[in-house]
C-alpha positions in Angstrom: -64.6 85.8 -47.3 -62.6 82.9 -47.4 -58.8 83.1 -46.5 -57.7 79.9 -48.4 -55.8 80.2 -51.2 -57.1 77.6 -52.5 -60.3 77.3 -53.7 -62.6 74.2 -54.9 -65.0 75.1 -58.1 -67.6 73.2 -56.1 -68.3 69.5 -57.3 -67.1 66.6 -55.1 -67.5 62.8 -55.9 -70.8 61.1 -54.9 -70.6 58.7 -52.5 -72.6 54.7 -54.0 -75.3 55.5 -51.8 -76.2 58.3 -53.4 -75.4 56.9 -57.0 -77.7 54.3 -56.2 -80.6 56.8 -56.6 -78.7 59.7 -59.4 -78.4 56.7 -61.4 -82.3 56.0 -61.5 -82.9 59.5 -62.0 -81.0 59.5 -65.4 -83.2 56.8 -66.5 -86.4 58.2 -65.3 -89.1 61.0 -66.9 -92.1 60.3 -65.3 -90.2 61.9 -62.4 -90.4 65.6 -60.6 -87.5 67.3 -59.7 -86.3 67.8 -56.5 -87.3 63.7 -57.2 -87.6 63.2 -53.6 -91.7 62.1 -53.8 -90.8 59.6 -56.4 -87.4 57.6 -54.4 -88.2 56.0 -50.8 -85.2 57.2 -49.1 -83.7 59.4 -51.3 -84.2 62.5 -49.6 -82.7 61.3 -46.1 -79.6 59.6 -48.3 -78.7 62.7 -49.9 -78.9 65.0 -46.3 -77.0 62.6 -44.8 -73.9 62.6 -47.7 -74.5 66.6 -47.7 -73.6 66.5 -44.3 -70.9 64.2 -44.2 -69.1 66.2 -47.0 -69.2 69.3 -45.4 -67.6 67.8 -42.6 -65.2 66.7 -44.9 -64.5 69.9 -46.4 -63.7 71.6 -43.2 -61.4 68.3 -42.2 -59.1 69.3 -45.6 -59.5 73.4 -45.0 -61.7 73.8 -47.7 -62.8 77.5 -46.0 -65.8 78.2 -49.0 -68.1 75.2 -49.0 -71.0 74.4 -51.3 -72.8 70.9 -50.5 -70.2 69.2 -52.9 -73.6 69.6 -55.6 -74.5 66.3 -54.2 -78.1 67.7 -54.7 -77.9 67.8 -58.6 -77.6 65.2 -60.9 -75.7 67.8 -63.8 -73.9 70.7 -62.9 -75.9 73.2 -64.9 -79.3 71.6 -65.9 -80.7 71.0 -61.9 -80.9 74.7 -61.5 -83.2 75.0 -64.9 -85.1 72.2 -63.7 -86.0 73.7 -60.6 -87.6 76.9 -62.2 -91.5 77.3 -62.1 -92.5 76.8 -65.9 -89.7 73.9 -67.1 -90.3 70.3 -67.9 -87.3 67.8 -68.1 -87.5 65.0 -70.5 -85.3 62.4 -71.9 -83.7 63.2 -75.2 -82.8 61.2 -78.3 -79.4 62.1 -77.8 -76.7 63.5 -74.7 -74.4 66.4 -75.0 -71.1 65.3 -77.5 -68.0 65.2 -76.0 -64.1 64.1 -76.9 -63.3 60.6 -75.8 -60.2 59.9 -74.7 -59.3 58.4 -78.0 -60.4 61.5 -79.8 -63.4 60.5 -81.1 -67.3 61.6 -79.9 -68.4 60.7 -76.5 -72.3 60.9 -76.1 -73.7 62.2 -72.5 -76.4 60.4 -70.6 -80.0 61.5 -72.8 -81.8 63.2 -69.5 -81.0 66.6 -70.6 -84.3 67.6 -72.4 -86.4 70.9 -71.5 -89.6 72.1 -72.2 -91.0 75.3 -71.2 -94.3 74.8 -70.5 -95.5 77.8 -68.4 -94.2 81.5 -67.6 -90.9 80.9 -66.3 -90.5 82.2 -62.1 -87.4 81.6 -59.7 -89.6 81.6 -57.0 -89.6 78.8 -54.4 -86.6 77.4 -55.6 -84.8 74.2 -54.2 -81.7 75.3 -54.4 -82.2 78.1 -51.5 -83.5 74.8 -49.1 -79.9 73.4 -49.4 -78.2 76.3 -49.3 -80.0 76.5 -45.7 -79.1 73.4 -44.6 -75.5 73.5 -45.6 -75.3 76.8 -44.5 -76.6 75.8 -41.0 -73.6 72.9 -40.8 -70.7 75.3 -42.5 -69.5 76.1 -38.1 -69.2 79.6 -39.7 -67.1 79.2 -42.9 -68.5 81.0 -46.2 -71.1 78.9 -48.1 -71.4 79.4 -51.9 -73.9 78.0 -54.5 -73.3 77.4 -58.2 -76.0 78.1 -60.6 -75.6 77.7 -64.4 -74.8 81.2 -66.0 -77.8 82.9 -67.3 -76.0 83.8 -71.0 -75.3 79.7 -71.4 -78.6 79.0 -70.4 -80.4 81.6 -73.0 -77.8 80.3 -75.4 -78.9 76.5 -75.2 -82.6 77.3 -74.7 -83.0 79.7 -77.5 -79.8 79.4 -80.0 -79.4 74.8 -79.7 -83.4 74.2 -78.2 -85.4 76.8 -80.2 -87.7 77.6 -76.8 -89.8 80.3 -78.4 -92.0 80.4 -81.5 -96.1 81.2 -82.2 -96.5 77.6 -81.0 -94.0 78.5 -77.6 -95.0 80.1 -74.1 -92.6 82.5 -75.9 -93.5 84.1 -78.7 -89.9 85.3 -79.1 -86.8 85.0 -78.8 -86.5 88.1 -76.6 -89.7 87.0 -74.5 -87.6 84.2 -74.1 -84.4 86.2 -72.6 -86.8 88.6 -70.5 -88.4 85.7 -69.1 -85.2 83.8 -68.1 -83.6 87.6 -66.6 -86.9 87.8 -64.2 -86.6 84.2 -63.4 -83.0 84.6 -62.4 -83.3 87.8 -60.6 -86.6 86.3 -58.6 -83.7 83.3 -57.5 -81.0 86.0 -56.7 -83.8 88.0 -54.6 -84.2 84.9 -52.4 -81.2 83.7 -52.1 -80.2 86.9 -50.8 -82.8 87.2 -48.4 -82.3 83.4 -47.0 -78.7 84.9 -45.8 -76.8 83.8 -49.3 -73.8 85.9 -49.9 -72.0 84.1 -52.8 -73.0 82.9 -56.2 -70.8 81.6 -58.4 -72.1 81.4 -62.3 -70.2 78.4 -64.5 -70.4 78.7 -67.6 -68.8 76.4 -70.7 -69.1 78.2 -73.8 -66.8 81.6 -73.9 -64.6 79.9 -76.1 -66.8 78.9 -78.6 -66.4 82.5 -79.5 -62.7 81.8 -80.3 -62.6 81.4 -84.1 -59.9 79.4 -84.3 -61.4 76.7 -82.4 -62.4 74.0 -84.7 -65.5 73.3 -82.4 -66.9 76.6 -82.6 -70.0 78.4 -83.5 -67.6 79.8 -86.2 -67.2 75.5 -87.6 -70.9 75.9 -88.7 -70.3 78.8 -91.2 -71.2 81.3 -89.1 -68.9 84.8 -89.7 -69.6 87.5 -87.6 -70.7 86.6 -83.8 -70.1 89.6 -82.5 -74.1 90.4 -81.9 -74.0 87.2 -80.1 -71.5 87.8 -78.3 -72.3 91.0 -77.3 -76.0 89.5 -75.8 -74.0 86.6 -74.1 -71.8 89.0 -71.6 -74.8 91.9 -71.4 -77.1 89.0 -70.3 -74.3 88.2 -67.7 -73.8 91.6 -66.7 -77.5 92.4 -66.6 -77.4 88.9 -64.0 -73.9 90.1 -62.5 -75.1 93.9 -61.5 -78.4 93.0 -60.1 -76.4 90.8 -57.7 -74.1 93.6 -56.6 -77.0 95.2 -56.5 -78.7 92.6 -53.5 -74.5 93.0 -52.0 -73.9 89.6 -53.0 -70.3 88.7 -54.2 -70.8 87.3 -58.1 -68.0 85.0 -59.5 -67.8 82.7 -62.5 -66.2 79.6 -63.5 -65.3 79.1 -67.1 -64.1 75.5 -68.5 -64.3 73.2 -71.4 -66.3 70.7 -70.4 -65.5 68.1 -67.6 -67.5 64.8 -68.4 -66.3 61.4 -66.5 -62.7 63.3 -67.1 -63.7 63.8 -70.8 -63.7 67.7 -72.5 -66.4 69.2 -74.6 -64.2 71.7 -77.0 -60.7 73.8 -77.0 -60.3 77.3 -77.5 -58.0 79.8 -75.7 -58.1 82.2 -73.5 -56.2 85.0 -75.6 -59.2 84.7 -78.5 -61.6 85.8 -76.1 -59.8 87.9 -73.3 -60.9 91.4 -74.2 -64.7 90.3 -74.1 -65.2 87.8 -72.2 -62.7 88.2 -69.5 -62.7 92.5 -70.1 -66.0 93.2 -70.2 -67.8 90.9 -68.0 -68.8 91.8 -64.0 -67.7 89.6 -61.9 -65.6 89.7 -58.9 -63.9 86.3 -59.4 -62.9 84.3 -62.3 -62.3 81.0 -61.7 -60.1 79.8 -65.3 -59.6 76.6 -66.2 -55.3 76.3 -67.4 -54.5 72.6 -66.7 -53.3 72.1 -70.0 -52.1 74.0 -73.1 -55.6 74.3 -74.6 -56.1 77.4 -72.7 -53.3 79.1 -74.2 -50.8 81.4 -72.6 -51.3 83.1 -69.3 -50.9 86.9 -71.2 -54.4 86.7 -71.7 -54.5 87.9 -68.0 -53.8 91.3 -68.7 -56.8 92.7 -69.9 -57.7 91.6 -66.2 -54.5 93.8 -64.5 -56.2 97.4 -63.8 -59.2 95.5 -62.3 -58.0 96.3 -58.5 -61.1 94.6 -57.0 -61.4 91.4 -59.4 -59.2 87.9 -58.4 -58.4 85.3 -60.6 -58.5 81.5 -59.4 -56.3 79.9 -61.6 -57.3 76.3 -62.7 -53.7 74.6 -63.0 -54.2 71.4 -61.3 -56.4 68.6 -62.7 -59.3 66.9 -61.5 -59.5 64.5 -64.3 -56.7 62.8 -63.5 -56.1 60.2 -60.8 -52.3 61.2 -60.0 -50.9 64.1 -58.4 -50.2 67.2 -60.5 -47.1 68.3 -61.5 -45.9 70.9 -59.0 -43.0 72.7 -61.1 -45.7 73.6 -63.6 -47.9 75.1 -61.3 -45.3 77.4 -59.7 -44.0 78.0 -63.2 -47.4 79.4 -64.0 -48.1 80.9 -60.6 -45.0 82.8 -61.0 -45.7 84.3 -64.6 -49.3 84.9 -63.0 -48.1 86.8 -60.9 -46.2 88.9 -62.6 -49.2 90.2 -64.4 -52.4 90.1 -61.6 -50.4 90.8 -57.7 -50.0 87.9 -55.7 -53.0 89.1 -53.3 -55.5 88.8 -55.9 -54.6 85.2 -57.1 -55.8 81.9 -55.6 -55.0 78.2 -57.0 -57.5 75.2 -57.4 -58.3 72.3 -60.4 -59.5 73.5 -63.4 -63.2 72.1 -62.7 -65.0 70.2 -60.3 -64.5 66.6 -59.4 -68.0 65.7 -60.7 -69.6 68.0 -62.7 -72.2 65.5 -63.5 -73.1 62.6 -60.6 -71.1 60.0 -62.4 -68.0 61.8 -61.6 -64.6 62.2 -62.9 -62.0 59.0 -63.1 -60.4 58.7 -60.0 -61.4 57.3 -56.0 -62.4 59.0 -53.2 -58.6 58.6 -51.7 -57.7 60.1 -55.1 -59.4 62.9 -55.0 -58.3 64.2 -51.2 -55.0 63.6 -52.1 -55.2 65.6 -55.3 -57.4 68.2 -53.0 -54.4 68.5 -50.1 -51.9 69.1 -52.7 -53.1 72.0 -53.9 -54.5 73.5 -50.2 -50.0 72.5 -49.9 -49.2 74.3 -52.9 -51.1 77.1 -52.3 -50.2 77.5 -48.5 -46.1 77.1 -49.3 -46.0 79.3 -52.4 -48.1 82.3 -51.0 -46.4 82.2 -47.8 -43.1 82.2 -49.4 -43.9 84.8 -52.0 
């Protein structure tokens, strides 16, 4: 594993090149994802970018690469779309987000999905460019990041309604054992391809937290604790099968990261015992760049797990200046004494482009941001 302690979520802004095509894509539905047999050129563009930002990623000690998900269009929805039984479609509307001035921001519309056959993990995409960045990494770890199996039930059966008499699902639970067997099919392959890490990201744990004005809770609902219960044992169910394969499993958790816009609040104390207690994974990468996360106790119900680290999400990649350094050590230093120094890392609270349009900053911007933290990280775990 990686020696860094810093770590990047995974998302790195697209160069024009490759925007040139992503943005067709988003306007497109007569199209077939990987979307290579529909774009003269597209395919060799976006090998060419992969490579050149794994190069890059090396140049700045980045020592656990992904391809900088140059490959997908949305963080979460390419992985779906590259199942065996989905069909992607435009929608009347995108996904709602704050603006900057605190009122709704609407998503591009290509988020759509129909299930139109028995859903299979076989085959997928994903594992080719996990190959071919693998095969450029000059022996650093490679990780891929796949949208977590409880957010994708949640949006397919809970907002989308993907099973019915008039579904490929007759139920809801068809639905869930479907999507498990697709998921573990992936996994399977991955593993056997050479893949060692998988990160899961996932955006909605704090939709649980009921004083969160944007939460399921906002809509009347009372008691989630059925549905929250399925949510972690549908990660777990994910999570142990990949421990299983003797893959490290880790997962991401933010808010939302849209061209530097967030989806929701919520903090981390509402939902700690659950959500951070219960679930299996190895590494939590937790997004605590600002005070919407709440305070850093929330940690402890992560203490007496000897063989689980914590990547704390201080610095910002929604921003185009450098992060302020005393708060970061401030919170590093309360950090640590809760989880020991040797199972905390440091990184942004969320990729730099979570969906191809990116965050608002440059390239220059972002490296800079990027070498800070790899400084922070270096000087205060050397020193401490």
């Amino acid at each position: 594993m990686g020696k860094s302690r810093f770590q990047l979520v995974g998302s790195l802004l697209r160069p024009q090149s490759l925007l040139d095509y992503k943005n067709q894509i988003e306007q497109r539905e007569d199209i077939t994802y990987p979307f290579y047999a529909d774009f003269a050129g597209y395919e060799e563009t976006e090998s060419k970018a992969i490579s050149q930002i794994i190069h890059d990623q090396i140049d700045h000690q980045i020592d656990v690469l992904t391809d900088g998900e140059y490959s997908k269009s949305m963080w979460h929805l390419d992985f779906i779309w590259g199942l065996q039984g989905i069909e992607r479609y435009i929608a009347d509307h995108g996904y709602q987000f704050k603006d900057f001035d605190g009122d709704s921001f609407e998503t591009r519309k290509d988020i759509g999905i129909r299930i139109v056959a028995p859903l299979s993990g076989k085959n997928h995409h994903f594992l080719e460019i996990f190959k071919k960045t693998a095969a450029q990494a000059q022996g650093h770890d490679v990780k891929i990041t796949v949208w977590s199996i409880a957010h994708a039930f949640t949006e397919l059966s809970v907002f989308d309604g993907l099973f019915g008499t008039d579904q490929v699902y007759k139920t809801k639970e068809e639905l869930k054992a479907g999507l498990i067997n697709a998921y573990k099919e992936f996994l399977t392959e991955y593993q056997a391809a050479g893949g060692k890490i998988v990160q899961f990201d996932d955006c909605l744990w704090e939709l649980f937290d009921s004083s969160n004005k944007d939460s399921f809770f906002a809509e009347g609902n009372v008691d989630l604790i059925d549905l929250a219960n399925e949510f972690v044992a549908v990660n777990n169910e994910i999570a142990d099968f990949g421990h299983e394969l003797g893959l490290q499993v880790w997962t991401h958790n933010c808010r939302g990261n849209y061209e530097s816009r967030h989806a929701s609040g919520g903090t981390y104390q509402a939902i700690a015992e659950k959500f951070l207690g219960e679930q299996h994974y190895d590494r939590f990468f937790l997004e605590w760049d600002d005070e919407r996360a709440g305070d850093l106790s929330a940690l402890e119900v992560l203490k007496d797990k000897e063989n689980v680290e914590v990547v704390l999400g201080l610095l910002s990649s929604k921003t185009n200046t450098l992060d302020d350094e005393a708060r970061v050590l401030q919170y590093l230093d309360k950090a640590s004494t809760i989880i020991p120094k040797e199972r905390l890392f440091l990184s942004h609270q969320c990729g730099f482009a979570s969906c191809d349009s990116g965050n608002n900053l440059t390239f220059d911007e972002q490296w800079a941001k990027i070498d800070q933290g790899q400084k922070i990280a270096k000087d205060y775990f050397a020193n401490n």
